[in-house]
N, C-alpha and C positions, 0 to 999 in steps of 0.2 A: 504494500500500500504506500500512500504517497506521504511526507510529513504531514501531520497534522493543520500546518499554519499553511499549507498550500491546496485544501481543501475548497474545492467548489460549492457553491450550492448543489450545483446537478452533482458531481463526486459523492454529495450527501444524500440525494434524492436515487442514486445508485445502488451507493450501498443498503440505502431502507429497502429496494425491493429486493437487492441479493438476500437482507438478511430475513425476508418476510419468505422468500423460495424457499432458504434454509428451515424453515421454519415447519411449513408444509412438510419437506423433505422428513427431518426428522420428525415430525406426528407419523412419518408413514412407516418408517425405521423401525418406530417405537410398535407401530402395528405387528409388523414384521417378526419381530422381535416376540409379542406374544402367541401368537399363533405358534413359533416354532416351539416356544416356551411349551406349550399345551401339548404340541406332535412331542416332544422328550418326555412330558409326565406318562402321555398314552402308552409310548414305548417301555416306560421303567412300570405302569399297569401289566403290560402286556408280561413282560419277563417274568416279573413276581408272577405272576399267575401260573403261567406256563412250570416256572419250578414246585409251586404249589403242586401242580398235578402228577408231579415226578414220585411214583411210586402210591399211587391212587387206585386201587381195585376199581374192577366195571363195579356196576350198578350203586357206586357210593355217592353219595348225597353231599353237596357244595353249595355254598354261596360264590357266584359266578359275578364280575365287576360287567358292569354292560353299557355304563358311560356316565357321565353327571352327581357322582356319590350313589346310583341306584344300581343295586344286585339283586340277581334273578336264584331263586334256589333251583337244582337241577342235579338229574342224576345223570353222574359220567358212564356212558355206555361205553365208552374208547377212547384213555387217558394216554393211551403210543402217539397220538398221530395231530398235528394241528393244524387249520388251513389258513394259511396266512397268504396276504394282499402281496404282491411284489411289484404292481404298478400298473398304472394305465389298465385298473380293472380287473385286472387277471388273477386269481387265486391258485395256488398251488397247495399242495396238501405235504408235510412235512416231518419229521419225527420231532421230539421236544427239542434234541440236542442243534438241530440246523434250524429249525427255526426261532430257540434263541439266540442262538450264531446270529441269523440274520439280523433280528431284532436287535441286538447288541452293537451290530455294524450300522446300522439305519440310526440308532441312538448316538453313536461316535458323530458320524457326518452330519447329525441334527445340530449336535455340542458342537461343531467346528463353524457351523453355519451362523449360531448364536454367537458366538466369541467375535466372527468377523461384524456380524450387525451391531454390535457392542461397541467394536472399535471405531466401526462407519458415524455407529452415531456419538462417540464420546469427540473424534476429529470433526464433526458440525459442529456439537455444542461449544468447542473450541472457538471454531473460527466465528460465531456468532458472538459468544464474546469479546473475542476482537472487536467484532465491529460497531459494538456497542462502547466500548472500552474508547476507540477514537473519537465516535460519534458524541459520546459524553464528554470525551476531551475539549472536542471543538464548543460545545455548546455552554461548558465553563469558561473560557477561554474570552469566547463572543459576549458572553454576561459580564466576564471581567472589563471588557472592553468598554460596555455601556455604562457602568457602576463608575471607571473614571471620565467618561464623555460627560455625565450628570454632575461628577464632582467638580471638574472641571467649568461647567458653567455656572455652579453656583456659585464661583470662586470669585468670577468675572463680575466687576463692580456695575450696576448701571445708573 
């Protein structure tokens, strides 16, 4: 950015709408950010569960997680096998150990996905500072200015 004391108005009318896109940007980051929040809780549901069933007779009776804090009681007819989502719709059917495998790998690349939007939006809320941090400079600055222009003519005899 440019020194402070060589600040435009328009420089100033600039950076408001840079820092108002920023602004938007990070509401959407922040979106972003929870959703994937929510796909990592699903995932660490899903895992627990799945070890849960690890060594479960048929016809034994569970409370099953089914989304929203609401579980379903239900009896496991076939506690080997899981059908798990692997994208764009398509289900495949799994034993416990690959499809926590999977689940585990889906939860890493979630965490990875999160940490990068964390950073994305920790370097906006930076530079948004920044621009408030100038923007406030000049507008002290411009007050100081007027505070001795006032002084000044009251000074002046008439």
């Amino acid at each position: 950015m440019t020194s402070d004391q060589n600040l435009s108005e328009e420089d100033i009318q600039k950076m408001a709408v840079s820092h108002q896109q920023m602004e938007y940007q990070a509401q959407a980051i922040a979106q972003q950010i929870n959703l994937v929040k929510a796909s990592i809780d699903d995932c660490n549901k899903a895992i627990y569960t799945i070890t849960e069933l690890e060594g479960i007779e048929e016809e034994h009776e569970m409370l099953i997680p089914i989304g929203s804090g609401a579980n379903i009681m239900a009896k496991i007819i076939k506690a080997d096998k899981v059908i798990i989502e692997i994208g764009a719709g398509v289900n495949v059917e799994k034993n416990l150990d690959e499809a926590r495998e999977n689940l585990i790998a889906r939860k890493e690349e979630l965490t990875k996905f999160h940490e990068k939007l964390q950073t994305d939006l920790n370097e906006l809320v930076a530079k948004m500072k920044e621009i408030e941090a100038i923007v406030s400079s000049v507008a002290d600055k411009q007050k100081q200015q007027i505070q001795m222009q006032q002084q000044q003519q009251q000074q002046i005899p008439m």
